[in-house]
FINU-173792 format. One record per residue (C-alpha): residue number from 0; residue in one letter; z, x, y. Coordinates in nm, 3 decimals, decimal comma, padded with zeros to 5 digits. Layout:
    i  aa        z        x        y
  NUM   A        Z        X        Y
...
***
This chain:
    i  aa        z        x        y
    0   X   10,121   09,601   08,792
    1   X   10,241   09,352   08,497
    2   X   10,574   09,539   08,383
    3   X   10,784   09,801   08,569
    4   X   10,713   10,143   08,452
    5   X   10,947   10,440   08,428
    6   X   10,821   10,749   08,496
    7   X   10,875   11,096   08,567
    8   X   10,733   11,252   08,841
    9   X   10,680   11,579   08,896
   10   X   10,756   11,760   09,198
   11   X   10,373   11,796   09,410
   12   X   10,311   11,420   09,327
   13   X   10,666   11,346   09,493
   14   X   10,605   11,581   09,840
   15   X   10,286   11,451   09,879
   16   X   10,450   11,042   09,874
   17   X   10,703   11,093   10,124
   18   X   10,464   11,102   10,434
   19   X   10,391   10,738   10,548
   20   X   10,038   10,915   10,707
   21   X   09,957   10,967   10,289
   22   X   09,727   10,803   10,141
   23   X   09,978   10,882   09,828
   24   X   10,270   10,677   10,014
   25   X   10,234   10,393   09,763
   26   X   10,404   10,579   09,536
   27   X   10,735   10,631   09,751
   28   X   10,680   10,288   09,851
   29   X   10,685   10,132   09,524
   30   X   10,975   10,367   09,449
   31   X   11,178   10,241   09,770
   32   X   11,136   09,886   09,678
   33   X   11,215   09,900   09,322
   34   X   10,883   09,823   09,145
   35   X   10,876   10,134   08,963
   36   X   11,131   10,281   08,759
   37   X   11,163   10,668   08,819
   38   X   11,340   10,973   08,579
   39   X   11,524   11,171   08,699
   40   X   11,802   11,492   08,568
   41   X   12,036   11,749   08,805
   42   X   11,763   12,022   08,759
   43   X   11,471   11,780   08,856
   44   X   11,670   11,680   09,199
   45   X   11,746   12,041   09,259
   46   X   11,378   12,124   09,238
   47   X   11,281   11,811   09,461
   48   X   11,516   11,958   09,693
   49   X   11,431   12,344   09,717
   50   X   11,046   12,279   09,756
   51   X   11,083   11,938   09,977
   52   X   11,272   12,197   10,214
   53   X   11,038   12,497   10,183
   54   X   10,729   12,260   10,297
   55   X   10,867   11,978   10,506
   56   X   11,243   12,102   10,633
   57   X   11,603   12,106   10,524
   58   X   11,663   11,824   10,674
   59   X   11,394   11,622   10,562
   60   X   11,484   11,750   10,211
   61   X   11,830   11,605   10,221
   62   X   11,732   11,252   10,346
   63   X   11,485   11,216   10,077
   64   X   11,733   11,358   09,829
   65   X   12,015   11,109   09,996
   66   X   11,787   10,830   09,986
   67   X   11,672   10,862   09,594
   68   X   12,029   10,919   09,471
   69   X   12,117   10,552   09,579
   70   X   11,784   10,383   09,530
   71   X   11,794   10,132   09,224
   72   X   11,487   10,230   09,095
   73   X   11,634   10,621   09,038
   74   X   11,781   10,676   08,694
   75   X   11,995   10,937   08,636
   76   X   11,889   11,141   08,265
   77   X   12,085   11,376   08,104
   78   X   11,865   11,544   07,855
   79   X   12,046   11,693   07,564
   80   X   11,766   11,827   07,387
   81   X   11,550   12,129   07,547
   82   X   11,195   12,096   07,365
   83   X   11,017   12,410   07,506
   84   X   10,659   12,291   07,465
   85   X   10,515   12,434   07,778
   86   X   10,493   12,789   07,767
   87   X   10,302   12,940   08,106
   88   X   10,553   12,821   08,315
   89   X   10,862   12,773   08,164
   90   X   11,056   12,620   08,409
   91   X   10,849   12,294   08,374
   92   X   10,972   12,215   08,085
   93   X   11,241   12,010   08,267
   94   X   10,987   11,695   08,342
   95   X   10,889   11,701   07,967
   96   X   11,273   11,699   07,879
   97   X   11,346   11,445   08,146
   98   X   11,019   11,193   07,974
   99   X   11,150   11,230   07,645
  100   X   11,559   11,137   07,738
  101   X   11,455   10,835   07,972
  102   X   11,166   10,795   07,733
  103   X   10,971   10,736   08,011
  104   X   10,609   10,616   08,023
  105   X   10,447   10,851   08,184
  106   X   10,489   11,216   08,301
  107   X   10,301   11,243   08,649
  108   X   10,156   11,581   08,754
  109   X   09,865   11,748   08,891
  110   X   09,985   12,045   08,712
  111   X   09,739   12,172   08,472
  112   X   10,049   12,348   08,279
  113   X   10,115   12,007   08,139
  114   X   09,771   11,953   07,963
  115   X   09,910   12,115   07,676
  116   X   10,118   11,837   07,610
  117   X   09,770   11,595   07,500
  118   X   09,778   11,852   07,192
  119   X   10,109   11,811   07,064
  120   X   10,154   11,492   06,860
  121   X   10,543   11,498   06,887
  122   X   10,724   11,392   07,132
  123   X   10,426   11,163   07,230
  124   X   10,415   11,223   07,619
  125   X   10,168   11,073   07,807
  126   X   10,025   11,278   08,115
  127   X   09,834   11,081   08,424
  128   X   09,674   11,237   08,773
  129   X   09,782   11,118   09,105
  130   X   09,499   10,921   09,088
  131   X   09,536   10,743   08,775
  132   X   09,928   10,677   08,905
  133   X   09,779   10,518   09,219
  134   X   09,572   10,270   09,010
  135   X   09,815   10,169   08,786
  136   X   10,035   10,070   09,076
  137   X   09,760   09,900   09,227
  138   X   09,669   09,673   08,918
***
């Protein structure tokens, strides 16, 4: 990877990094040691946190939590604009936000509720797979 990318990620491509038995742990590798840039708002963390907990423990949860709130490569966004382009599930609309206020690179999702967003000419969000992720960190 030539230049750092900022991305957003949304919350299954995050649970499935964590585990250094994944063969997604890249990801929350590069994310540990600063070689990508991630997006991130309250409501995004608060998500991370409910569904890290539901599948892996509360306490697990928290230390992942804990751990991206001081890592360098975490950026705090604020979005002040709420654009409302994804309509089937509503409460995704906080990644697409989250892209557009960090003006992020890429969204990342496995979340077919985001194809809608390769339709929509503005904002200009760009959607990859897992898998497309995993090759752009490994180039």
């Amino acid at each position: 990877m030539k230049n750092k990318l900022k991305v957003v990620l949304d919350t299954n491509i995050l649970l499935v990094s964590i585990s250094d038995r994944s063969e997604f742990y890249p990801i929350f590798k590069a994310i540990r040691d600063n070689k990508i840039d991630i997006a991130v708002s309250n409501d995004i963390l608060l998500e991370y946190e409910e569904i890290i907990s539901k599948k892996m423990g509360h306490d697990i949860a928290e230390e992942v939590i804990r751990a991206l709130i001081f890592l360098p490569s975490i950026h705090k966004t604020t979005p002040y604009f709420h654009w409302q382009l994804i309509d089937k599930d509503k409460d995704d609309n906080k990644f697409v936000d989250c892209v557009v206020a960090a003006n992020a690179d890429y969204l990342v999702t496995n979340d077919k509720h985001f194809d809608i967003l390769k339709n929509i000419d503005f904002p200009n969000i760009k959607v990859i797979n897992i898998d497309e992720f995993m090759e752009l960190l490994i180039s």
